[in-house]
Every structure is written in C-alpha cells, then in structure tokens.
N, C-alpha and C positions, 0 to 999 in steps of 0.2 A: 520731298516736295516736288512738285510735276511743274506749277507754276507761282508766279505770285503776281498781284493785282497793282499796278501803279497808284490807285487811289482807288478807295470802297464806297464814294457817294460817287456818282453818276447821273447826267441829266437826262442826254440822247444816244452818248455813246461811251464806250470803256476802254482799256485799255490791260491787258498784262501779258507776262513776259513768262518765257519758257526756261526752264530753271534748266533741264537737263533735255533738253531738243533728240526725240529718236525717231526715225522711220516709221512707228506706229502711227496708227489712227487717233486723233486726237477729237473728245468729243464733247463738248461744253454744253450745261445744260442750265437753262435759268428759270425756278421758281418765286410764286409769292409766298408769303406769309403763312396760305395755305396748303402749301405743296403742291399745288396747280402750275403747271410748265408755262412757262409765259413767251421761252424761247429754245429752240435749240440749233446749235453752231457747229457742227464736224468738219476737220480737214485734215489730211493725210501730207500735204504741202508744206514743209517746215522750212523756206527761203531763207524766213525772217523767222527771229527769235520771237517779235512781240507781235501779238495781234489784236487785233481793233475791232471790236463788235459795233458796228452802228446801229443804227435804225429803232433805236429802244425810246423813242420819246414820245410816244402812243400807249409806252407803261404807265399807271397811276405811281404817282405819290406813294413810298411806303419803303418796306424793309425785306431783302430778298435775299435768296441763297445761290450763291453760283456754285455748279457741281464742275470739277474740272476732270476727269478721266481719260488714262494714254497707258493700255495695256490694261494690268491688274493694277496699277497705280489710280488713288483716288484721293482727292483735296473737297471741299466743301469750304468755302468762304461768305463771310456775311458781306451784302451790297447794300445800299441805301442810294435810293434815286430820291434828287430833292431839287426844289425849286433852281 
C-alpha cells in the first residue's frame, strides 16, 4: 500500500498519509462516479509524510474514487464528499 486516507468523506479538503515515503513521483488522481477526473495532484517533494489536497469544495455532493500512484505501485480508494 503507497498510502492511506485519514478519513474517506470530505467537504473542501482531505487529507492521507504516505505508508512507504520514496523519491518517486507521486501522482494523485480524483474521479466522479463517472470516471470523469474531477482533479489531478502530482509531487515529487516528499518533506512530509501527509498531504493535504485543498480546494475540492466546488465538487458536487456524491461518491468518488481516489487513484493514488508512486512508481508501478497503484491504490484506488473510495471518497464521499458530503455536506
């Protein structure tokens, strides 16, 4: 596992943590429902373990999928943005 999510509902922003932290390119991808990218995150900077995606509170209401990828390693997590 590459990383895990502190919490899977989300209003405006998120939050998860890097299980195994490496010098790869690290590239976070967020869809809807419908597999339409809603958002994408890349960084190569691994400071901190945990990173913070802001700015999501322009998402609707609903049920979405976070792609996590760092190398050939690849996670897929369910999110729920909600009131």
């Amino acid at each position: 596992m590459i990383a895990k999510v502190k919490s899977s509902t989300f209003i405006d922003s998120f939050k998860f943590e890097l299980v195994n932290p490496s010098c790869n390119l690290l590239k976070a991808v967020l869809r809807d429902e419908k597999g339409s990218v809603c958002g994408e995150l890349e960084t190569a900077s691994f400071q901190d373990v945990e990173i913070t995606w802001k700015g999501l509170n322009d998402l609707p209401y609903g049920i979405y999928s976070l792609e996590i990828s760092q190398g050939e390693d690849k996670v897929r997590l369910r999110m729920v943005k909600r009131i």
